[in-house]
Legacy VTK file of the C-alpha trace (Angstrom):
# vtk DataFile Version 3.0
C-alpha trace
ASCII
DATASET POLYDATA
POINTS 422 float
101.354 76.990 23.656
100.671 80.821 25.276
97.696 80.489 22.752
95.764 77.344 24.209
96.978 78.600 27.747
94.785 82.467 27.629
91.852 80.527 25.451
91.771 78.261 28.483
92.014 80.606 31.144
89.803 83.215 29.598
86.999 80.195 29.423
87.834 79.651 33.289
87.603 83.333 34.102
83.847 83.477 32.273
82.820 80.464 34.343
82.701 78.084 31.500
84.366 75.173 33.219
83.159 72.664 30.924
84.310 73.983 27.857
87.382 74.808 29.313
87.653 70.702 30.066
86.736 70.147 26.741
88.771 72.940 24.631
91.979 70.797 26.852
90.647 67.233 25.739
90.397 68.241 21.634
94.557 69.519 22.358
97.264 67.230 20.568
98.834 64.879 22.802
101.902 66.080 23.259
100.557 69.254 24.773
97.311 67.611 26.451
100.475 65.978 28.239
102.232 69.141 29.365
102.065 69.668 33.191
100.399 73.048 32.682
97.286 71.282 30.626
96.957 69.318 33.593
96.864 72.193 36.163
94.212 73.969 34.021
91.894 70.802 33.716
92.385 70.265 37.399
91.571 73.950 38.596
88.147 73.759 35.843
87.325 70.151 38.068
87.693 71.868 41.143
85.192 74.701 40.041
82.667 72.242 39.646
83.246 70.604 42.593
84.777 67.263 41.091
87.242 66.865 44.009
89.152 63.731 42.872
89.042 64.143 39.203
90.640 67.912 40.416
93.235 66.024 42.764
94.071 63.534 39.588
94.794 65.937 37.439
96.879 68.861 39.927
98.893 65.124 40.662
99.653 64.409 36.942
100.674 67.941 37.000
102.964 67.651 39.554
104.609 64.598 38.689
105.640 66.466 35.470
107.081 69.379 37.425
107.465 68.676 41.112
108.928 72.870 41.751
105.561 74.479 41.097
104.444 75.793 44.255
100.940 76.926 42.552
100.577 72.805 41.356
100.681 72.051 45.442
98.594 75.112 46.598
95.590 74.152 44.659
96.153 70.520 45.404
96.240 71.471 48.696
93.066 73.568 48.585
91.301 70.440 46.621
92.506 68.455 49.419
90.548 70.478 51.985
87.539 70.036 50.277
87.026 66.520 51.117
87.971 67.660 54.631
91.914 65.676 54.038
93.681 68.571 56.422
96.573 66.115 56.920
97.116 66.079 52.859
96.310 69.924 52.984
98.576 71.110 54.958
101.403 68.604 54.050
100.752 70.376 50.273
100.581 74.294 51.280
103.917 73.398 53.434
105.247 72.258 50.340
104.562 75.516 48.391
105.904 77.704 51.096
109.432 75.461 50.878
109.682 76.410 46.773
107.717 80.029 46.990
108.593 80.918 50.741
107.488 84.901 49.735
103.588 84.183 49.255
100.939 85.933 51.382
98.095 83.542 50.305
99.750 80.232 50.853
100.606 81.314 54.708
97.282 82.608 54.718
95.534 79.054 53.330
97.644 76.957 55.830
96.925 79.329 58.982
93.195 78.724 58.233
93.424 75.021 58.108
95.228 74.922 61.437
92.323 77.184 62.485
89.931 74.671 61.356
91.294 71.888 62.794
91.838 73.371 66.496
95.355 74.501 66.288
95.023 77.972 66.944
98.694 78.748 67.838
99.955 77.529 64.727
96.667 79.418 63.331
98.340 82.328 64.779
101.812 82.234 64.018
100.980 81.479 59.711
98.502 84.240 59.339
101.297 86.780 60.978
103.746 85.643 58.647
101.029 86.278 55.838
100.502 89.810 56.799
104.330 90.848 57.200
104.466 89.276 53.505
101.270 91.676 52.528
99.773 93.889 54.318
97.305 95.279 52.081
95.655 90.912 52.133
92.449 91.536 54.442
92.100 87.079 54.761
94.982 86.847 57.147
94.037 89.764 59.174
90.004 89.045 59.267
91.227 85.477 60.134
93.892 86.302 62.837
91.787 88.517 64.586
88.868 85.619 64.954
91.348 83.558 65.966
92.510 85.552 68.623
89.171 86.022 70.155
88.766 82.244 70.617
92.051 81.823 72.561
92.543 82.042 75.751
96.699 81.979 76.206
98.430 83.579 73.533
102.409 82.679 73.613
103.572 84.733 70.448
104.696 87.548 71.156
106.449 89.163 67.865
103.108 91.557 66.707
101.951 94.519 67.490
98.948 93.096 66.490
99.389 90.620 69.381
100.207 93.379 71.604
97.031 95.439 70.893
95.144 92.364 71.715
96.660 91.320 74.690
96.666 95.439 75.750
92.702 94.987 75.011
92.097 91.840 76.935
93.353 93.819 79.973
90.342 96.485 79.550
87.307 95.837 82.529
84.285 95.697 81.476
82.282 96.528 84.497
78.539 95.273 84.755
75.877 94.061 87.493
72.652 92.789 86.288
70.777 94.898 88.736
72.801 98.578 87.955
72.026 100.869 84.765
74.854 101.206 82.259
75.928 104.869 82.117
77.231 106.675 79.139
80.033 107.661 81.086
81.135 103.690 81.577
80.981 103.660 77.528
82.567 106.551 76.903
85.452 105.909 79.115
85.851 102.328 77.410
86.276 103.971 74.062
88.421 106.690 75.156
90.677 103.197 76.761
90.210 101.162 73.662
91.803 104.220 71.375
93.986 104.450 73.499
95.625 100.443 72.998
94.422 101.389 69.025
96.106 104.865 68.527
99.698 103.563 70.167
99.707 100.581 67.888
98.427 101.451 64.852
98.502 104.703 62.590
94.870 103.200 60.274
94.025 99.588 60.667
91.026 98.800 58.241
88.954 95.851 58.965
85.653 94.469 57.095
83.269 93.231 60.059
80.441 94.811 61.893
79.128 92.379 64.124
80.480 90.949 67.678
80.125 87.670 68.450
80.423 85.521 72.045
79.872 82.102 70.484
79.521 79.067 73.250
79.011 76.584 71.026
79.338 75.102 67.499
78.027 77.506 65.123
75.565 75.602 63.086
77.035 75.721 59.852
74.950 78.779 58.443
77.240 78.843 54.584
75.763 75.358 54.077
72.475 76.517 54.693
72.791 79.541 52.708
74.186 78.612 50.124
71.431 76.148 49.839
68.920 78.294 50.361
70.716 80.432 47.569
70.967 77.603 44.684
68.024 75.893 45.698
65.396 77.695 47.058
65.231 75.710 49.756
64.914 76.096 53.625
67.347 73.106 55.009
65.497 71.169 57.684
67.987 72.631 60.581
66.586 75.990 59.831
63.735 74.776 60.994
64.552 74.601 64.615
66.736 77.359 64.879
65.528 80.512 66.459
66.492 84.124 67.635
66.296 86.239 70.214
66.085 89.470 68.622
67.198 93.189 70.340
66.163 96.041 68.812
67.962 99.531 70.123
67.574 102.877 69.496
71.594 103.490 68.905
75.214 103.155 68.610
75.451 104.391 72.433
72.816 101.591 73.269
74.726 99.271 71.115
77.583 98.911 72.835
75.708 98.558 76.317
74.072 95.662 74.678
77.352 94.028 73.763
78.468 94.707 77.067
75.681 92.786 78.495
75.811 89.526 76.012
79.497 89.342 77.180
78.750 89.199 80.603
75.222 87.466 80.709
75.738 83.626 81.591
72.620 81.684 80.014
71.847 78.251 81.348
72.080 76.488 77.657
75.179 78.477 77.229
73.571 80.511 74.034
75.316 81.963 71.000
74.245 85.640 70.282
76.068 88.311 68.637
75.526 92.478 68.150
75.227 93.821 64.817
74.725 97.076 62.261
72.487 96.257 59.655
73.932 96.373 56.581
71.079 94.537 54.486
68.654 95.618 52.159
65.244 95.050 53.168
66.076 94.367 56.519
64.498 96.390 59.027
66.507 98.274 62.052
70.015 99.550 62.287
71.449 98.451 65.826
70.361 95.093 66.730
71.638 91.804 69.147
70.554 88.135 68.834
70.305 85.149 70.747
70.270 82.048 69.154
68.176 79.497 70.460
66.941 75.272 69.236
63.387 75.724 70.378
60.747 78.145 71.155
60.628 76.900 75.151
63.716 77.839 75.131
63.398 81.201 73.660
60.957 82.293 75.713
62.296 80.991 78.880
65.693 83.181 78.123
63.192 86.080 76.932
61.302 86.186 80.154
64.395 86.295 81.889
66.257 88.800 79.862
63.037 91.792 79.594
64.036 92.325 83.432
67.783 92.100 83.496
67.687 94.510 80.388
65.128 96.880 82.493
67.588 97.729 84.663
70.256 97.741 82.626
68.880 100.401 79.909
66.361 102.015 82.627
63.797 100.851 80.054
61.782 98.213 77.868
63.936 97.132 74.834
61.873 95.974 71.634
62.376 92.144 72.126
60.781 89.562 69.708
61.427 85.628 68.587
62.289 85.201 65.455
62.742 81.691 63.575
65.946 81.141 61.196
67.306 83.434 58.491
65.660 87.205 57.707
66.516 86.088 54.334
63.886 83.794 53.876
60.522 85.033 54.622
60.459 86.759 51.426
60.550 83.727 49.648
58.433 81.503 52.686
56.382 84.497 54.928
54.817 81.823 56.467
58.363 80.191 57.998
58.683 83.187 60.557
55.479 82.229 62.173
55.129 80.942 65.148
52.097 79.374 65.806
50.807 76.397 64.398
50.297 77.560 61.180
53.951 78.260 60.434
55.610 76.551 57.734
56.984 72.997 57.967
59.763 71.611 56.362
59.042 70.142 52.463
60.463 66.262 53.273
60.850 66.522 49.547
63.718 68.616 49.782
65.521 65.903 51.845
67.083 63.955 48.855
68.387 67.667 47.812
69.980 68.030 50.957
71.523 64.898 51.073
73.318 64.994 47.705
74.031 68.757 48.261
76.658 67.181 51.553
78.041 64.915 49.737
79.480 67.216 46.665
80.248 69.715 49.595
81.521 67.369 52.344
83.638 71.005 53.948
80.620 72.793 54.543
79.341 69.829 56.862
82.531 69.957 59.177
82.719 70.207 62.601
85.614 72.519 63.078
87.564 72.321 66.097
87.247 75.659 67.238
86.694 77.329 70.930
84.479 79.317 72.177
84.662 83.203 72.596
86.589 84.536 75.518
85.214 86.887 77.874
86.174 90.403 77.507
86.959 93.083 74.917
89.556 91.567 72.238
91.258 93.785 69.263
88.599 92.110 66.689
85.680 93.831 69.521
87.661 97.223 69.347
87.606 97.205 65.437
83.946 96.341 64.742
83.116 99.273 67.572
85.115 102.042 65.674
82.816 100.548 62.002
79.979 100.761 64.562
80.544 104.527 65.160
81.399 105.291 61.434
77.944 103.834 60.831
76.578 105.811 63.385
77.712 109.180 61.625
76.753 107.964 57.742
73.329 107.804 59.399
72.441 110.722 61.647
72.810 108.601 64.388
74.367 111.924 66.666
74.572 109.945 69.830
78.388 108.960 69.010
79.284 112.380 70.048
78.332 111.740 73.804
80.558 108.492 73.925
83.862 109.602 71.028
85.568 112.769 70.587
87.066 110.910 67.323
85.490 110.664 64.118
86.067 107.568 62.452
85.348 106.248 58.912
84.901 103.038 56.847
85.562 102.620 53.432
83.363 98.944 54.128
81.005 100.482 55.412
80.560 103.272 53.458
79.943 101.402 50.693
77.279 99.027 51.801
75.660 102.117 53.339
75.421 102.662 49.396
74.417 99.796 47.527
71.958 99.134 50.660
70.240 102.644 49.695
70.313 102.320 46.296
68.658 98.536 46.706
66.043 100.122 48.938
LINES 1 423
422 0 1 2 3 4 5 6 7 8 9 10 11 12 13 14 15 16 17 18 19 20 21 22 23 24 25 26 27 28 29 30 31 32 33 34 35 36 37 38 39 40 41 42 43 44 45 46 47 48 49 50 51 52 53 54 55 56 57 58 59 60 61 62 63 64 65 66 67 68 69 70 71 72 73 74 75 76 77 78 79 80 81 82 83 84 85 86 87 88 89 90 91 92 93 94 95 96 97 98 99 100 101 102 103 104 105 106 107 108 109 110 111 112 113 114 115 116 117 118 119 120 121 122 123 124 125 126 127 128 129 130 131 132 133 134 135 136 137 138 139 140 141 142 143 144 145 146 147 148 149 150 151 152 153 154 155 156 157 158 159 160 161 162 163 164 165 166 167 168 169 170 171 172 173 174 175 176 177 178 179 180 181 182 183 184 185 186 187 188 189 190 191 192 193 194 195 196 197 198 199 200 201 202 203 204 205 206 207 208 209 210 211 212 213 214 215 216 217 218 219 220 221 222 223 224 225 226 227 228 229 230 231 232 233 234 235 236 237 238 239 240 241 242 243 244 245 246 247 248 249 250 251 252 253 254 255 256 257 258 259 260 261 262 263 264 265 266 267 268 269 270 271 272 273 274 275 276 277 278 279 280 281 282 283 284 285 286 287 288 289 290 291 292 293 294 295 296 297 298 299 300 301 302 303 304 305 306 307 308 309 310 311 312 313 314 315 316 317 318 319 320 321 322 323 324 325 326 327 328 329 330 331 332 333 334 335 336 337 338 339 340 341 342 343 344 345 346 347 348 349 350 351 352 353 354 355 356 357 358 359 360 361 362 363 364 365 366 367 368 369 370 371 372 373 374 375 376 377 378 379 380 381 382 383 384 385 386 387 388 389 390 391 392 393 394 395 396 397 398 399 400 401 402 403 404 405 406 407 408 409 410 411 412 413 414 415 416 417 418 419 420 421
């Protein structure tokens, strides 16, 4: 039995899903029949996407041995696949009730109450995963997003949720017609340490990029992962463009961040402030507004040159861009934008189409809400990456705005494998 069970899961481990089905089909009956053969064949199925003949078989597995809590945690998973959140979270709650100790099933269950809108029950499950484990970055990368997309917060039991709440209660002060002084920034930081320093003793975190997002974000890890398998541009890349702000550094940085959380656009944009972290990708401090047409790109560009004038007392490198950096390596003619620029291959329609319906999760609508105003703990932890950055690369402008050094392990290493790419 322990024999068939590490053949199987070593042919799982190499990605060999198939055989893995196959090595469990040529099994005698008596163990083809055992609840574990089942749980094997249905976590190969999953890996290759077969949602139902997964669900069968994690079923059949249960019904042999109903106090498995990993049988109902990878049902559950399955479940969410096919976008079945009532199923989902009916089968994680049942995991937690045998296995009431496990990080990763609180985490799982906080993210589908995320998904579907309830963001206090969000809340409450991804706290309980990182009292179980705090060394599990999921719970804390998800709780933190969460946060920033909720307005009225009534758990109280954190510190994390005291940081947070201490951070929302930070001014960000800022008139369209007034420059942003260094002083202003440096006295934020020295107010954001101090919510960060009385609540924490080293909280790592794995983003670098801000976002203030109005409106549904328009399902980018379809589109990449698309673009990935395929080689192929989906046709909602092609009407998706950027705003693009190139500054000088980390100091200028956080003005701009400042600015996109104050700035009120009149088709309520999405736009976010970023490090660049990617090889062959120009610039290290840069913002974007997203945008559905070029009109309306330039009309928030012509509007924008002047407010940002004033703001950094002078002209910011500003340029439209069209979808994804990504993919005018493979298509240089996509990021034009004349009337020679690339148009999208109707061919690759019949792709798409199959492509949503083995991935029906990557085509949901979640429910959630838009970014609120104002500096939140997940802002506070992406500005201390920002200055580690800003020291890995000479940048010596963090010394007018932080008398702290700070330094991440994340970051650090994409630093690396971005230079050695390069």
């Amino acid at each position: 039995m322990d024999i068939y069970i590490k053949d199987v899961a070593q042919l799982i481990q190499n990605k060999k899903y198939s055989e893995a089905i196959t090595y469990l089909n040529n099994l005698t009956e008596d163990i083809k029949k055992n609840p574990t053969s089942f749980f094997l064949k249905g976590l190969s199925y999953l890996y290759l996407n077969k949602i139902d003949d997964s669900i069968d078989n994690f079923s059949y597995a249960i019904n042999l041995n109903n106090n498995n809590p990993t049988f109902y945690f990878y049902r559950g998973f399955a479940f969410s696949k096919i976008n079945n959140f009532e199923k989902t979270i009916e089968d994680y709650e049942k995991a937690i009730s045998i296995k009431p100790n496990a990080a990763e099933f609180y985490n799982n269950l906080a993210g589908t109450y995320y998904t579907i809108g309830k963001n206090e029950k969000s809340i409450e499950n991804y706290i309980k995963s990182i009292e179980l484990n705090k060394n599990l970055k999921q719970p804390l990368n998800g709780l933190l997003n969460v946060l920033s997309q909720t307005d009225e917060i009534k758990y109280n039991d954190s510190n994390i949720i005291t940081a947070h709440k201490d951070m929302k209660k930070i001014q960000l002060y800022y008139s369209q017609d007034k420059f942003i002084d260094d002083l202003q920034i440096k006295k934020l930081l020295q107010d954001i340490n101090k919510v960060l320093d009385k609540n924490f003793n080293n909280l790592e975190f794995d983003k670098v990029q801000t976002y203030r997002e109005q409106q549904q974000p328009p399902h980018c890890n379809r589109h990449k992962k698309i673009f990935n398998e395929a080689n192929i541009i989906p046709k909602h890349c092609f009407g998706c463009y950027k705003i693009q702000i190139e500054v000088s550094n980390i100091v200028e940085l956080i003005k701009l961040y400042i600015v996109f959380d104050k700035i009120k656009f009149k088709y309520n944009n999405s736009r976010k402030c970023m490090i660049e972290l990617r090889s062959g990708v120009s610039g290290n401090y840069k913002g974007l507004i997203f945008s559905d047409s070029i009109k309306e790109s330039n009309q928030i560009l012509e509007e924008l040159k002047g407010i940002l004038k004033k703001n950094f007392n002078k002209n910011l490198n500003c340029k439209i861009k069209r979808g994804c950096s990504e993919y005018y390596v493979k298509y240089p003619d996509y990021n034009r934008l004349d009337n020679k620029a690339m148009e999208y291959d109707e061919k690759w329609k019949e792709y798409e189409k199959e492509f949503d319906e083995k991935n029906p999760d990557l085509i949901f609508d979640k429910k959630s809400n838009p970014t609120s105003e104002g500096i939140s703990l997940f802002d506070a932890l992406v500005f201390r990456n920002w200055l580690a950055f800003a020291k890995l690369t000479g940048d010596e402008t963090y010394k007018n705005i932080s008398d702290q050094v700070f330094h991440s392990k994340f970051v650090e290493k994409h630093l690396q494998l971005k230079q050695q790419k390069n």
